[in-house]
C-alpha positions as CSV (number, residue, x, y, z in Angstrom):
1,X,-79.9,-129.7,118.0
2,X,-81.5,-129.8,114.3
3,X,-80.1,-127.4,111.5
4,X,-82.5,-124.7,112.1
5,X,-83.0,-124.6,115.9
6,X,-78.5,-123.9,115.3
7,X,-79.2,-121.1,113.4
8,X,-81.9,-119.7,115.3
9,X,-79.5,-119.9,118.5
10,X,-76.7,-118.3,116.6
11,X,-78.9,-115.4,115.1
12,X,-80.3,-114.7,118.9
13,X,-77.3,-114.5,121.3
14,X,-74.7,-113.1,118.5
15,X,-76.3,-109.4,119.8
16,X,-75.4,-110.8,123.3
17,X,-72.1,-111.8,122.4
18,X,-71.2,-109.1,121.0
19,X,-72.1,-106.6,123.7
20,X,-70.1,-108.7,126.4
21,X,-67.3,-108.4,123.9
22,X,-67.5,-104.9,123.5
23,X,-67.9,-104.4,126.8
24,X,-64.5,-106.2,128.0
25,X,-63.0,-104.5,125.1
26,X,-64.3,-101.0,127.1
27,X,-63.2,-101.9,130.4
28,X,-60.1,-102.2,128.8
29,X,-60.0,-98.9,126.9
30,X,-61.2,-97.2,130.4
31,X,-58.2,-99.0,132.3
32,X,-55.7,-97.5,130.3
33,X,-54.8,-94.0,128.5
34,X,-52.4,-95.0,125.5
35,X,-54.2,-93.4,122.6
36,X,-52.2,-95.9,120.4
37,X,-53.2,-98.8,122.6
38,X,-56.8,-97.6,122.5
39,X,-57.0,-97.5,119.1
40,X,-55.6,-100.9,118.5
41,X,-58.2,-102.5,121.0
42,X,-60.7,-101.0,118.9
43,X,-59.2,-102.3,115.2
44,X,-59.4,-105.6,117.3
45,X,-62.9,-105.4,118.6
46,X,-64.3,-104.6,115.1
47,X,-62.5,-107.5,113.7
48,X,-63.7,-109.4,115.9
49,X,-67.4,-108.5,115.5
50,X,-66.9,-108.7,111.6
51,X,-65.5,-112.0,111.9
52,X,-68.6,-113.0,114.0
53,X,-71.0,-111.5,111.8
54,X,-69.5,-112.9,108.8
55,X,-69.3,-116.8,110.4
56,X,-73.1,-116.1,111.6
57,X,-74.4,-115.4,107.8
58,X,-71.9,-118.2,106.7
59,X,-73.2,-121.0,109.2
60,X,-77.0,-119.4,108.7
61,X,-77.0,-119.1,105.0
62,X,-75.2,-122.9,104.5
63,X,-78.3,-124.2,106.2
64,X,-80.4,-122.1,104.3
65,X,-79.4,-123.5,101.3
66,X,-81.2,-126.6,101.4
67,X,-84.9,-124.1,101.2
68,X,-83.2,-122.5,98.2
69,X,-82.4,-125.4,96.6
70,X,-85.7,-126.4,96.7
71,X,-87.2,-123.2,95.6
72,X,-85.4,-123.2,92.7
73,X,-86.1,-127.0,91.8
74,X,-89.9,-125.9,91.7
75,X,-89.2,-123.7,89.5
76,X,-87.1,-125.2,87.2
77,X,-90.0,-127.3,87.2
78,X,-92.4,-125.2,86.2
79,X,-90.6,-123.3,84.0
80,X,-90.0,-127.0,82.3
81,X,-93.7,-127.6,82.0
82,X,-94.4,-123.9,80.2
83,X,-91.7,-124.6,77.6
84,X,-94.1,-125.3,75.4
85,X,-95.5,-121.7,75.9
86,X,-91.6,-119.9,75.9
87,X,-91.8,-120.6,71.9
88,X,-94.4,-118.1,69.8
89,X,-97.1,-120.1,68.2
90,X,-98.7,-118.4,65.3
91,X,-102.0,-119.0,63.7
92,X,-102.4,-118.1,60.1
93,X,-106.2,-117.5,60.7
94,X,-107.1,-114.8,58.5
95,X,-110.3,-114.3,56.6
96,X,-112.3,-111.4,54.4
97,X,-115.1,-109.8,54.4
98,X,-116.6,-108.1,51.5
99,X,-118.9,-105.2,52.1
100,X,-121.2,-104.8,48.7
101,X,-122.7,-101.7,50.3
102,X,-119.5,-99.6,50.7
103,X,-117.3,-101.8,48.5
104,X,-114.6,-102.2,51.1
105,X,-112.8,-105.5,52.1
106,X,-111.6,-106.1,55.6
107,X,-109.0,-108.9,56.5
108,X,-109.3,-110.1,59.8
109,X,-106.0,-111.4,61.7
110,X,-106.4,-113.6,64.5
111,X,-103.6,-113.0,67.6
112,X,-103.3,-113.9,71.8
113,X,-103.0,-111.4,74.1
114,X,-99.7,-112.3,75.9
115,X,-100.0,-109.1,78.4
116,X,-102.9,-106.8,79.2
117,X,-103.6,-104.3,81.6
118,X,-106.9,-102.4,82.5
119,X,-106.7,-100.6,85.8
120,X,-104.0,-97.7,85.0
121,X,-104.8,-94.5,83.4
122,X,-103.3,-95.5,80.1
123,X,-103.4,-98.9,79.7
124,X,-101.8,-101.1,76.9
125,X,-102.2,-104.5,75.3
126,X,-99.6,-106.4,73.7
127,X,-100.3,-109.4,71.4
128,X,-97.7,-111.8,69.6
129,X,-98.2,-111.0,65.9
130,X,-96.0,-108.5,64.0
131,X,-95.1,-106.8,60.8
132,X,-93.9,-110.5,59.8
133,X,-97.4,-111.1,59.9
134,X,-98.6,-108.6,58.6
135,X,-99.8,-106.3,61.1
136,X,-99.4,-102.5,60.5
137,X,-99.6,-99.3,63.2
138,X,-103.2,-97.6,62.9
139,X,-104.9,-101.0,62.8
140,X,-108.4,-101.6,64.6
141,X,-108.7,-104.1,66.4
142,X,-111.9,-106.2,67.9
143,X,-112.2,-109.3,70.3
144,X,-115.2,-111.5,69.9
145,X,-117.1,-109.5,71.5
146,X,-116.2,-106.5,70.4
147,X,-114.3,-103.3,69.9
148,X,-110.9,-103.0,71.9
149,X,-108.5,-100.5,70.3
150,X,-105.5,-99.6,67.7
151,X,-102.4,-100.6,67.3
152,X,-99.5,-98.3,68.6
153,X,-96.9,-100.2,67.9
154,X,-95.3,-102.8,65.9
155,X,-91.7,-105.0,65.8
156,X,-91.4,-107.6,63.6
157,X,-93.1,-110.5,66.0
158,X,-95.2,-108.3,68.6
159,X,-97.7,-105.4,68.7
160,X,-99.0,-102.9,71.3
161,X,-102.4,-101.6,70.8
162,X,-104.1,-98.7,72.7
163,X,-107.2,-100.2,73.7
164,X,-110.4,-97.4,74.5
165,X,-109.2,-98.1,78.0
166,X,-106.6,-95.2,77.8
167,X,-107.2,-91.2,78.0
168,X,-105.6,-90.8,74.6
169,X,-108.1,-93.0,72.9
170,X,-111.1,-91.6,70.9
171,X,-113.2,-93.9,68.4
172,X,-116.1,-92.3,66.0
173,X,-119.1,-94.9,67.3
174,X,-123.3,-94.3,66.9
175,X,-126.2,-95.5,68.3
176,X,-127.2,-98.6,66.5
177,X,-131.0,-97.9,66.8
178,X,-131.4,-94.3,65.6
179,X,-127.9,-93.7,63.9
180,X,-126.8,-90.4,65.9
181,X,-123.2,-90.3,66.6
182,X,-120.5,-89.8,69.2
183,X,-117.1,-90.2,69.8
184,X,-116.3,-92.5,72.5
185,X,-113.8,-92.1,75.2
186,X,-112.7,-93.4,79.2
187,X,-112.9,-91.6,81.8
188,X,-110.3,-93.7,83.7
189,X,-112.5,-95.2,86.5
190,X,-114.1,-98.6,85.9
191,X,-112.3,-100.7,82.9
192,X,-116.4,-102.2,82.4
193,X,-117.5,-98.8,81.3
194,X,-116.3,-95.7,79.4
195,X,-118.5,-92.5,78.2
196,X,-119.9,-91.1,74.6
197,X,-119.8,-87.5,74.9
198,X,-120.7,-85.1,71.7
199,X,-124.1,-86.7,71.4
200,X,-127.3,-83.8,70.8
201,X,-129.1,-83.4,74.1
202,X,-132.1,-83.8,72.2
203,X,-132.1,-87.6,71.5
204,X,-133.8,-89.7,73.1
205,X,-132.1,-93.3,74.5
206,X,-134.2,-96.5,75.4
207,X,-133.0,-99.1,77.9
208,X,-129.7,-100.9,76.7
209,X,-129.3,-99.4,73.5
210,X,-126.4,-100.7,71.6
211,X,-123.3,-98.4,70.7
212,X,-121.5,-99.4,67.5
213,X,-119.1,-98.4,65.5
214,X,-119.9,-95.5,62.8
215,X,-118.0,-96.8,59.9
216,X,-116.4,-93.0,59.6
217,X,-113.1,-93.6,60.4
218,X,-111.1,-95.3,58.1
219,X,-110.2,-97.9,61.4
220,X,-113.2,-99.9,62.4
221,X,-115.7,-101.2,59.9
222,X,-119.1,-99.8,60.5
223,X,-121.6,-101.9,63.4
224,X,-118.7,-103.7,65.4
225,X,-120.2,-103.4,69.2
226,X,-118.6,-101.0,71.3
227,X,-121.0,-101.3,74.5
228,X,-124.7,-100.9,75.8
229,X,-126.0,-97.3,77.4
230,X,-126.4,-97.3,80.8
231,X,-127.4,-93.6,81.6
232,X,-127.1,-90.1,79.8
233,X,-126.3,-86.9,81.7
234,X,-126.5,-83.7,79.9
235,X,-123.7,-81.9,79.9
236,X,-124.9,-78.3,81.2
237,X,-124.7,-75.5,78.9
238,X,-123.1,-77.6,75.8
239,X,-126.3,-79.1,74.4
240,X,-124.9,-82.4,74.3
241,X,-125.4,-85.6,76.7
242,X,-122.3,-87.4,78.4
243,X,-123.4,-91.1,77.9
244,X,-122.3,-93.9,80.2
245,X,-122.0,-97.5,78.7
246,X,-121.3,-100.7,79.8
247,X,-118.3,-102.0,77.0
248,X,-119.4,-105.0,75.0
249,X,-115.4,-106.8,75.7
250,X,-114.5,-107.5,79.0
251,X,-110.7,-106.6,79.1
252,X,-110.1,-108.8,81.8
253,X,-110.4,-111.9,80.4
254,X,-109.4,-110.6,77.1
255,X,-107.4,-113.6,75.5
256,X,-107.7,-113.2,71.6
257,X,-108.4,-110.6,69.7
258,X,-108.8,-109.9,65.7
259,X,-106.4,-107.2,63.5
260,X,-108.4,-105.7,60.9
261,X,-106.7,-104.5,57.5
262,X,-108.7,-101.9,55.5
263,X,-107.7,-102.7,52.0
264,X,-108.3,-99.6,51.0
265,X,-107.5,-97.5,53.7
266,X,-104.3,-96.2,52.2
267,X,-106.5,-95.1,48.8
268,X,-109.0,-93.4,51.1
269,X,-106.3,-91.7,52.8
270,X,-104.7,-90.1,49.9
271,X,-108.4,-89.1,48.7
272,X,-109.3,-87.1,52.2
273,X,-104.9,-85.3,51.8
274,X,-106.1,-84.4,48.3
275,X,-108.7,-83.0,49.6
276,X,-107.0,-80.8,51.6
């Protein structure tokens, strides 16, 4: 009898066992009327079973450890062939641009998206640059493609953004062709699509136009794509449509994405409190 036919044996007559056990053991109990006696037939009987349970798992899990071992050889070597990945690898890819328009200056930090999600209510990214390199909370961020969110969040060698795929999140955007604006936000549904809402009912949209963003926030650089208009609802009553678009990044396969500093971002700042 092999190792596992044994244990299958033991695991399906121990009930058996057991019951006949007990049973003798209340044959006994019924035969005789000493409480004392009684009680110490059934201190026995539950030893007994313990014992039996205990030698069952014993036997059961020795011959189980041969499908352990195993399992944790596999991993040990996978875990061997991702140690490579277990140590951070930074890129010092950062480049300007100068926009002579506006007379602003953008850095651009490149970073990999080591965990993502898209499908809660509030979703968050989490990418392995840091203050160490730079990275500051209130950021913008883009992929190659383009918009994705700001960053929460930041310890000295990670950062969390908020992508637009979270019910907090609201980003100043425009239609590229005719320049009206919006402000764009998710309704939580479908990660491939989110809404522009405070755009005047009286526009008129064409097939596919693009949505960018405005450039009015001190965040995101003006005509980064945020996503292509599906269909616009007016809201009834308000005056304004509720646009659906399909989002130019696909945050499920989101892999890299870009940091943007605003160089002068803390000047404008101060300007707009002075304001106030």
């Amino acid at each position: 009898m092999n190792r596992n036919r044994l244990t299958n044996v033991l695991k399906r007559y121990d009930y058996v066992v057991i019951f006949l056990l007990l049973t003798v053991v209340s044959a006994v109990l019924m035969s005789r009327t000493s409480y004392y006696q009684s009680s110490k037939l059934v201190s026995w009987a539950n030893a007994v079973a313990g014992g039996w349970y205990q030698w069952v798992h014993g036997v059961s899990g020795y011959f189980d450890l041969k499908g352990e071992n195993d399992r944790l050889a596999a991993e040990n070597a996978m875990l061997k062939q991702q140690m490579a990945s277990s140590y951070i690898s930074y890129t010092d890819s950062i480049f300007t641009v100068d926009d002579t328009v506006y007379h602003q200056r953008y850095s651009y930090t490149e970073a990999r998206v080591i965990k993502n999600s898209w499908s809660q209510q509030n979703n968050y990214i989490m990418i392995n640059k840091g203050s160490a390199h730079g990275i500051k909370v209130d950021q913008a961020v883009i992929s190659p493609d383009g918009i994705v969110g700001v960053v929460m969040s930041v310890s000295k060698n990670f950062a969390t953004i908020m992508p637009v795929l979270h019910s907090d999140s609201r980003n100043s955007v425009k239609v590229k062709r005719t320049g009206i604006s919006g402000t764009l936000e998710w309704d939580g549904k479908d990660y491939r699509y989110a809404q522009v809402v405070e755009v005047p009912a009286t526009h008129q949209f064409e097939d596919n136009d693009t949505i960018v963003t405005s450039g009015m926030a001190n965040d995101f650089p003006e005509g980064v794509p945020v996503g292509y208009v599906v269909d616009a609802e007016p809201l009834s009553g308000s005056g304004f449509y509720k646009v659906n678009i399909r989002l130019a990044t696909d945050f499920n396969k989101l892999d890299h994405v870009y940091i943007i500093n605003n160089r002068f971002r803390e000047e404008q700042e101060k300007l707009m409190r002075n304001e106030n």
